[in-house]
Backbone as JSON, one array per atom type, in Angstrom:
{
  "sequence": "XXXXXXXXXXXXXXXXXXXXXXXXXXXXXXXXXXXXXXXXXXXXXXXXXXXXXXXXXXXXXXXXXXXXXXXXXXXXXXXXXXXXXXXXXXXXXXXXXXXXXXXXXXXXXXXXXXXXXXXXXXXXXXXXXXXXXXXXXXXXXXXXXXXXXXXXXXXXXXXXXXXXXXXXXXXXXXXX",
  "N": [[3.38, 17.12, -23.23], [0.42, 17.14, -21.37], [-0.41, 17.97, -17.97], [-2.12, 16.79, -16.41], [-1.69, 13.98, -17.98], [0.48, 13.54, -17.74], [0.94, 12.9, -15.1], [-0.95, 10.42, -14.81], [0.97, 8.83, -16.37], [3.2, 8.98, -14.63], [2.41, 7.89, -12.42], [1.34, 5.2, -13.09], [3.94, 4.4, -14.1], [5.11, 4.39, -11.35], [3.12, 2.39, -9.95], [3.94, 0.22, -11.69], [6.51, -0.52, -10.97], [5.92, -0.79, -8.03], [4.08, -3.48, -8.15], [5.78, -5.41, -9.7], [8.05, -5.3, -7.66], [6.28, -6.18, -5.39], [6.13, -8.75, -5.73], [7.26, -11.2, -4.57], [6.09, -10.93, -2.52], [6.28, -10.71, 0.28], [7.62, -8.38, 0.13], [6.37, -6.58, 0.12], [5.28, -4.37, 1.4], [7.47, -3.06, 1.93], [7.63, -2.34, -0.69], [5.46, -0.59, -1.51], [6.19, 1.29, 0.56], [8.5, 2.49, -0.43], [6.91, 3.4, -3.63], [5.21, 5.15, -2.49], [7.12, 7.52, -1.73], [8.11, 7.89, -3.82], [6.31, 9.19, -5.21], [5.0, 10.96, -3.32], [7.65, 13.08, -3.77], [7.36, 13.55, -6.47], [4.69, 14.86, -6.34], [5.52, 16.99, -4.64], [6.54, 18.67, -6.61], [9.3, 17.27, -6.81], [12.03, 15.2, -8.71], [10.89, 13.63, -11.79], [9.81, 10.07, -11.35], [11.94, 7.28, -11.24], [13.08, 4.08, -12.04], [15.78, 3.23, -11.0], [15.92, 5.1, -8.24], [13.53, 4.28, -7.27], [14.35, 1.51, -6.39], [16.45, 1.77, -4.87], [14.82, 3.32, -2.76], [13.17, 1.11, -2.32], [15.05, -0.78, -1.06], [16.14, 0.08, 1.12], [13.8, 0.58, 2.8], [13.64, -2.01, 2.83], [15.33, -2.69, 4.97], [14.76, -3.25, 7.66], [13.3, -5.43, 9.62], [11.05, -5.79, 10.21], [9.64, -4.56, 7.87], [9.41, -6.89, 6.38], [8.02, -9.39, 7.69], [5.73, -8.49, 8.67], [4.31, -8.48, 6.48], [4.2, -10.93, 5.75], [3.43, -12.01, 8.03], [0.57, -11.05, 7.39], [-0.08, -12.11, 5.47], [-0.54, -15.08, 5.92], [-2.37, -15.0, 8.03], [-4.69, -14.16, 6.24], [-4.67, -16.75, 3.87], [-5.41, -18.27, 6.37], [-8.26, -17.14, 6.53], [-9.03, -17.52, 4.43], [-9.37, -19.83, 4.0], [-11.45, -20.49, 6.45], [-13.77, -19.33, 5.3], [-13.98, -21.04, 3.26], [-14.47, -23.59, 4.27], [-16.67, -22.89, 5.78], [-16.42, -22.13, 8.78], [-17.81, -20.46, 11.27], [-17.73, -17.33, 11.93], [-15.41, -16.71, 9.76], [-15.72, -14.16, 8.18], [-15.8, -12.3, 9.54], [-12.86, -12.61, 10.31], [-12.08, -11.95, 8.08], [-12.83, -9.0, 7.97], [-11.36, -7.69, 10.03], [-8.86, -8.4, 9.18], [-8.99, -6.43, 7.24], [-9.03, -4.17, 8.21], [-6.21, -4.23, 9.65], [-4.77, -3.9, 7.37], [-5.34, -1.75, 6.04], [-3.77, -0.16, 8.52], [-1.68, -0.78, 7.67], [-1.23, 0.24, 5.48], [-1.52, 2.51, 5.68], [0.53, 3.27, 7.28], [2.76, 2.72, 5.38], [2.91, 4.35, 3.72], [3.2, 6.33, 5.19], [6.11, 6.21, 5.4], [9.56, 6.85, 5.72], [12.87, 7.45, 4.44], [15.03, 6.2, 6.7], [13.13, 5.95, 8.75], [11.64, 4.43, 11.57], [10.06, 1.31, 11.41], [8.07, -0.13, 13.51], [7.67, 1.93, 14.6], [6.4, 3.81, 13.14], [3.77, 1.75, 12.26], [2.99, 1.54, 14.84], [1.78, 3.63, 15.61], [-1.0, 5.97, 16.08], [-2.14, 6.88, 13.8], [-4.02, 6.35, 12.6], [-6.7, 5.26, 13.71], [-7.32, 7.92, 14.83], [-7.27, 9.27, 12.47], [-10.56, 8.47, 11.44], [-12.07, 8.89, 9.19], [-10.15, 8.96, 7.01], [-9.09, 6.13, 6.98], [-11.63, 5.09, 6.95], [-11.73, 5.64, 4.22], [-9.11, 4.81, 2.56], [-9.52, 2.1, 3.04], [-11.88, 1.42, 1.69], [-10.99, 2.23, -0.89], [-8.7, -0.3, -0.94], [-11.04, -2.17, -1.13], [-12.17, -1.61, -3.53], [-10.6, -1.79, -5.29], [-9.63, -4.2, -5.12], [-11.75, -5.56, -5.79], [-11.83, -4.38, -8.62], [-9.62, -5.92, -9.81], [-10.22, -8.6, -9.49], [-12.08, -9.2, -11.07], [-11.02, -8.14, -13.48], [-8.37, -9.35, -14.0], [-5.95, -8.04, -15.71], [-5.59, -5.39, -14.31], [-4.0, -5.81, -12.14], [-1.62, -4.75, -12.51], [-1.45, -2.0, -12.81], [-3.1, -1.54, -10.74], [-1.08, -1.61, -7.43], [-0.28, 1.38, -7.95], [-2.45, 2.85, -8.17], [-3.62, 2.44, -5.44], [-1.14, 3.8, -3.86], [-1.38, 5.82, -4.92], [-4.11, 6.3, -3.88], [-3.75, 6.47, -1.04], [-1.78, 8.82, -0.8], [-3.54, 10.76, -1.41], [-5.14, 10.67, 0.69], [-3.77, 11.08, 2.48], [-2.4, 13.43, 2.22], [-4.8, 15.6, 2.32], [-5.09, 15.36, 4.85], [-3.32, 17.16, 5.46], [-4.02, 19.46, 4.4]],
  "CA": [[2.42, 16.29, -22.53], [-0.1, 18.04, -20.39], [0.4, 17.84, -16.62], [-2.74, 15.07, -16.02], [-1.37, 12.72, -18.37], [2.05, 12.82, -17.42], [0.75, 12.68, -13.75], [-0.97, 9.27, -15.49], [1.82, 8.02, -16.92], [4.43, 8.76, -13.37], [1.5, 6.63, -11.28], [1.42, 4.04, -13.98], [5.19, 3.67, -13.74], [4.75, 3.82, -10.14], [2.23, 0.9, -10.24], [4.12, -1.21, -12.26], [7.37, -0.61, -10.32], [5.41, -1.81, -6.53], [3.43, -4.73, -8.68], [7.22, -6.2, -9.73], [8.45, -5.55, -6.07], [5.64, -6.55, -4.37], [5.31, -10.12, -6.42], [7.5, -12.08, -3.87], [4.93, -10.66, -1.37], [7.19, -10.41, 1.73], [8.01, -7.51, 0.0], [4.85, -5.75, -0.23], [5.4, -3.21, 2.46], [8.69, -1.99, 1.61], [7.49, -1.66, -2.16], [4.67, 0.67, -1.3], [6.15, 2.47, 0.93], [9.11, 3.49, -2.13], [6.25, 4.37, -4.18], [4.72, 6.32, -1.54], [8.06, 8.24, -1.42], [8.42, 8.4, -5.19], [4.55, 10.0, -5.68], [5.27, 12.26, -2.97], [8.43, 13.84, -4.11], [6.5, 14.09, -7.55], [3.47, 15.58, -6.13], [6.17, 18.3, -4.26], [7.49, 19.38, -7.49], [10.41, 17.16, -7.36], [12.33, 14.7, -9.81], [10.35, 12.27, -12.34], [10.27, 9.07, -10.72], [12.86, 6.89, -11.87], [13.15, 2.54, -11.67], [16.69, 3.44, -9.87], [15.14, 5.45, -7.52], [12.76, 3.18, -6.46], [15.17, -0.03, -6.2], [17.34, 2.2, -4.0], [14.52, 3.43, -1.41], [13.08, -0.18, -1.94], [16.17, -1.33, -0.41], [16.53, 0.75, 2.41], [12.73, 0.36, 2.93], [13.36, -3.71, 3.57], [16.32, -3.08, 5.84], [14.13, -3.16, 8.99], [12.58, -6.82, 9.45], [9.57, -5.64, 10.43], [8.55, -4.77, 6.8], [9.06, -8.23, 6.1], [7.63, -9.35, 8.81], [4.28, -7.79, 8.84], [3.24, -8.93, 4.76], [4.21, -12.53, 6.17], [2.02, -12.64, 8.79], [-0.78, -11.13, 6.9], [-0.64, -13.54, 4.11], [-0.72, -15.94, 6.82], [-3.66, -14.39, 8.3], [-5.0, -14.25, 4.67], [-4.96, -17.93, 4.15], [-6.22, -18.6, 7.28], [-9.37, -16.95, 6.78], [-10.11, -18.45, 3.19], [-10.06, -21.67, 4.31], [-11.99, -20.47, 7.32], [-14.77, -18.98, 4.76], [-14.5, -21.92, 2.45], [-15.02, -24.63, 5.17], [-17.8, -22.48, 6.37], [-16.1, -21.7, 10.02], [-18.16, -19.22, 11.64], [-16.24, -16.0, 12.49], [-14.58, -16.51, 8.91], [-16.44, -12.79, 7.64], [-14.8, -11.43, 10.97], [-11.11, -12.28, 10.25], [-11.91, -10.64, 6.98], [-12.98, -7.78, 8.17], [-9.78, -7.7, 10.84], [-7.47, -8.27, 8.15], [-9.14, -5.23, 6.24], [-8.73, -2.97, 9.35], [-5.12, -3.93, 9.88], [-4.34, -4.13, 5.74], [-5.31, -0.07, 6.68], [-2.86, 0.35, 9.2], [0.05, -1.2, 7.18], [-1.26, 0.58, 4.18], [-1.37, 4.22, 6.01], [2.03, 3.37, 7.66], [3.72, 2.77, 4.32], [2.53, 5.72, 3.29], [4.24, 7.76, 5.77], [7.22, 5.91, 5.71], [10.25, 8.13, 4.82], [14.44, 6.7, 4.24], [15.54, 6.19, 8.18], [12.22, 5.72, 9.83], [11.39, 3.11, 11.83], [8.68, 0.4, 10.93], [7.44, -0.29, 14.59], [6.89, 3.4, 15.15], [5.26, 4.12, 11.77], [2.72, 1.07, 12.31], [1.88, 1.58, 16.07], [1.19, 5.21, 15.3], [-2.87, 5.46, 16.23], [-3.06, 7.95, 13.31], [-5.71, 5.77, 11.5], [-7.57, 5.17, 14.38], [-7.88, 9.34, 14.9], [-8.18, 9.97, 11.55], [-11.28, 7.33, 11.14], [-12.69, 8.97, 7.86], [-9.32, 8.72, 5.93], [-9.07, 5.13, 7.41], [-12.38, 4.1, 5.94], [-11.33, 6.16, 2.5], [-8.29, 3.58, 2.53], [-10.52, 0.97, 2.86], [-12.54, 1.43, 0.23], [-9.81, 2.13, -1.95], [-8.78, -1.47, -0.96], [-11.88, -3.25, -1.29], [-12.83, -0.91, -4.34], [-9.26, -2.38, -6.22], [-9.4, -5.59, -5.12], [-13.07, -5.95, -6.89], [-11.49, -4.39, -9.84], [-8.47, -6.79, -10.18], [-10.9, -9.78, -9.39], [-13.15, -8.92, -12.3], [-10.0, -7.46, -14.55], [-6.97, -9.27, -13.73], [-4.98, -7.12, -16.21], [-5.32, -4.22, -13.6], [-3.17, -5.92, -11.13], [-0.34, -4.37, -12.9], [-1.42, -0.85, -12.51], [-3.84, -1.13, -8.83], [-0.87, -0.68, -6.96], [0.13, 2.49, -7.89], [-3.41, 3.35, -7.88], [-3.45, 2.28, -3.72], [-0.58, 4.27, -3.57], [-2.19, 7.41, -4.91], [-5.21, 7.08, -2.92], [-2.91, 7.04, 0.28], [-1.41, 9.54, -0.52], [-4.04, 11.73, -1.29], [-5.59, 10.95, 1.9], [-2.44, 11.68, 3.69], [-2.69, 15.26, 1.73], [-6.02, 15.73, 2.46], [-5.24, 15.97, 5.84], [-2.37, 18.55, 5.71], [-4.86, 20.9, 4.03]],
  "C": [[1.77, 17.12, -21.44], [0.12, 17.22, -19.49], [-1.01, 16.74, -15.82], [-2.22, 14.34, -16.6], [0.0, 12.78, -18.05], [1.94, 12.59, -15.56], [0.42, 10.94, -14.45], [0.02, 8.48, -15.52], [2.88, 8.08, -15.49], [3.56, 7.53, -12.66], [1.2, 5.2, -11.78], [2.73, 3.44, -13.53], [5.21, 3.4, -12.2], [4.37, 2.17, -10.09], [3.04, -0.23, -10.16], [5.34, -1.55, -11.42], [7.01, -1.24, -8.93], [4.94, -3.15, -6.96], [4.98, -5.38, -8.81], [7.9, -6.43, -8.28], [8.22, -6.32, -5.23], [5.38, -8.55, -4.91], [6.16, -11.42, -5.14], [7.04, -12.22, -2.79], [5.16, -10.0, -0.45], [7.74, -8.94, 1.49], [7.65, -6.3, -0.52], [5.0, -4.77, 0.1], [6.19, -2.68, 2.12], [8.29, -1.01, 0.0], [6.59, -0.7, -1.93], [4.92, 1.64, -0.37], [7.36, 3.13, -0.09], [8.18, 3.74, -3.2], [5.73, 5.01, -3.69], [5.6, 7.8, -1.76], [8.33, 9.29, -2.52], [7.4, 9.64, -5.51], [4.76, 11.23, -4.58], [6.24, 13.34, -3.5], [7.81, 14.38, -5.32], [5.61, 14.92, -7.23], [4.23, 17.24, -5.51], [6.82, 18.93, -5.22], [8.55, 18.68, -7.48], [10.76, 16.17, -8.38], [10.88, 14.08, -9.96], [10.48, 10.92, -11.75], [11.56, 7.79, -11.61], [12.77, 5.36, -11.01], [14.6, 2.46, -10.79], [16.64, 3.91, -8.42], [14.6, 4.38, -6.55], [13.37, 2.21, -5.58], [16.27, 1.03, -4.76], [16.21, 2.66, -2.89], [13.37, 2.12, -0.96], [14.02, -0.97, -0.54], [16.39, -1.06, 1.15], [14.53, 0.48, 3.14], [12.76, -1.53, 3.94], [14.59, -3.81, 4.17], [15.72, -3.05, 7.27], [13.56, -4.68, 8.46], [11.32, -6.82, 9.9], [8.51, -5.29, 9.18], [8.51, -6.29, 6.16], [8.63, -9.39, 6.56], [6.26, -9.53, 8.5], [3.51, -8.24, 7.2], [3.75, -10.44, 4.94], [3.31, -12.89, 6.79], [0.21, -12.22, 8.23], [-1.16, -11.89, 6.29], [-0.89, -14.36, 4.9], [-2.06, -16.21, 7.28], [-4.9, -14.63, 6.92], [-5.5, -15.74, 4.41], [-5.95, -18.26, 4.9], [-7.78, -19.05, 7.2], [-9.68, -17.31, 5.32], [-10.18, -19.6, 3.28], [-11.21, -21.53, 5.43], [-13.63, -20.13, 6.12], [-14.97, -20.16, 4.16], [-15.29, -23.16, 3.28], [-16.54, -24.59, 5.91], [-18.05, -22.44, 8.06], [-16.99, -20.39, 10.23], [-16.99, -18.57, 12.34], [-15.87, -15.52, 11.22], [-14.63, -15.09, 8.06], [-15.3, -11.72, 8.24], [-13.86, -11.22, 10.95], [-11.05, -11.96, 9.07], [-11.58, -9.12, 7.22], [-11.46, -7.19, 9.08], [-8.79, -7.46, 9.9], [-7.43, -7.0, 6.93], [-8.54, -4.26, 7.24], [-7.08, -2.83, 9.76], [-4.13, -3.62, 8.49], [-4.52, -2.24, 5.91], [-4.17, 0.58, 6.99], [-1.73, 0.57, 8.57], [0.09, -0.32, 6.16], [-0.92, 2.05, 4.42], [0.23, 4.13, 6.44], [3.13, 3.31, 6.6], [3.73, 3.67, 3.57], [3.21, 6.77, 3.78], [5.75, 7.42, 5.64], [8.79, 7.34, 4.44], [12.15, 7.23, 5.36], [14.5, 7.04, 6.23], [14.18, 6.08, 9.18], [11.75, 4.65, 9.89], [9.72, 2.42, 11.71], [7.28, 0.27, 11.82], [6.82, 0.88, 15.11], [5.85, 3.8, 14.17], [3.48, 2.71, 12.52], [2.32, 0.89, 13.82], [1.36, 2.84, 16.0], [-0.68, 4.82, 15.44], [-3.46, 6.56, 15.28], [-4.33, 7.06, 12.25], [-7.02, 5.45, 12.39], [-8.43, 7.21, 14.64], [-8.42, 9.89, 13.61], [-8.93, 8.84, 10.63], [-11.78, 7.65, 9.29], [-11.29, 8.85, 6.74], [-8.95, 7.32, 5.81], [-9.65, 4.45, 6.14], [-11.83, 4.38, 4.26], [-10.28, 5.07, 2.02], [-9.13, 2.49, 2.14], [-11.23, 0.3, 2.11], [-11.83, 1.29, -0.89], [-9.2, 0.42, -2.34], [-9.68, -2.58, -1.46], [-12.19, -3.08, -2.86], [-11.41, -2.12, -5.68], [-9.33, -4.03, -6.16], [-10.68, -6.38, -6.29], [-12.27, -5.66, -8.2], [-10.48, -5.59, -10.45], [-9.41, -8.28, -10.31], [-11.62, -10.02, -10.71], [-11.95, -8.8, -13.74], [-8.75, -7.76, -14.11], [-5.67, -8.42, -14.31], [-4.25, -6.41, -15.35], [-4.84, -4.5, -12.75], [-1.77, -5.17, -11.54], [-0.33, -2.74, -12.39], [-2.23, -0.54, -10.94], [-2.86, -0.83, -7.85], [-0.54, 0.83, -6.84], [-0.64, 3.69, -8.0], [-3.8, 3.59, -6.24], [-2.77, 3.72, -3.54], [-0.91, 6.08, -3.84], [-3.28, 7.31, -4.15], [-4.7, 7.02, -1.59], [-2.18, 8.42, 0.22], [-2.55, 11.09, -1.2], [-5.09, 11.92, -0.41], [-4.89, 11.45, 2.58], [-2.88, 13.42, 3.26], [-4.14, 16.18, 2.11], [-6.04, 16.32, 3.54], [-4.41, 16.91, 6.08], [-2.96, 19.59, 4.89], [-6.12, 21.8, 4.92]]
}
């Protein structure tokens, strides 16, 4: 198997491994940041990713209550603002846009996250605010997936592990 398609096929399994994780929601954060972990070690040359793997830096991932935590109150947030759009609340655009800018933060912070580091430090970190152009690149990535899944529900199975590669090849981006 040449070395794009078996890249393919690791970010696929990826994917599907955060999509199963992430389905009880609350447990969004932890799941992307163990595929974060997984795609990096891959990308450094090390093992194949593996569904054991995962479930084990899953685990350790949702032993802080702040990743479960933080994909509570967004959904929350979330809600909020589709009833706020549907009702036709002005503002309701605004706590979109908010909830994109902090959906960023959580998304870059799960990205860095690594076995023993803490949640609160990862997500006050102001590296998305300094590094604004990898921010928006996030961003896009977000809005860019979410259109796709909207249009192509299929691709909810594989978009995260698409997220999860374009975090982390912003993260890489900047250590070059």
């Amino acid at each position: 198997m040449t070395r794009s398609l078996g890249l393919f096929a690791e970010v696929a399994l990826i994917g599907v491994l955060v999509c199963v994780a992430s389905a009880p929601l609350v447990t969004s954060l932890g799941a992307v940041a163990a595929g974060s972990v997984l795609l990096g070690e891959l990308l450094d040359g090390g093992p194949t990713p593996t569904a054991r793997r995962f479930v084990s830096l899953l685990g350790r991932a949702l032993r802080d209550p702040v990743a479960l935590l933080v994909p509570a109150v967004l959904l929350a947030v979330g809600a909020v603002d589709v009833v706020a759009l549907l009702g036709g609340v002005p503002g309701g655009p605004l706590i979109g846009l908010a909830l994109l800018a902090v959906s960023v933060v959580v998304v870059r912070g799960a990205a860095r996250w690594m076995p023993g580091a803490s949640w609160a430090v990862l997500l006050a970190d102001p590296l998305p605010l300094r590094d604004w152009r990898g921010s928006a690149l996030v961003a896009a990535a977000l809005v860019v997936l979410a259109i796709v899944v909207v249009q192509a529900p299929a691709f909810v199975v594989l978009a995260p592990g698409l997220l999860v590669l374009s975090t982390a090849a912003v993260a890489r981006r900047r250590a070059r």
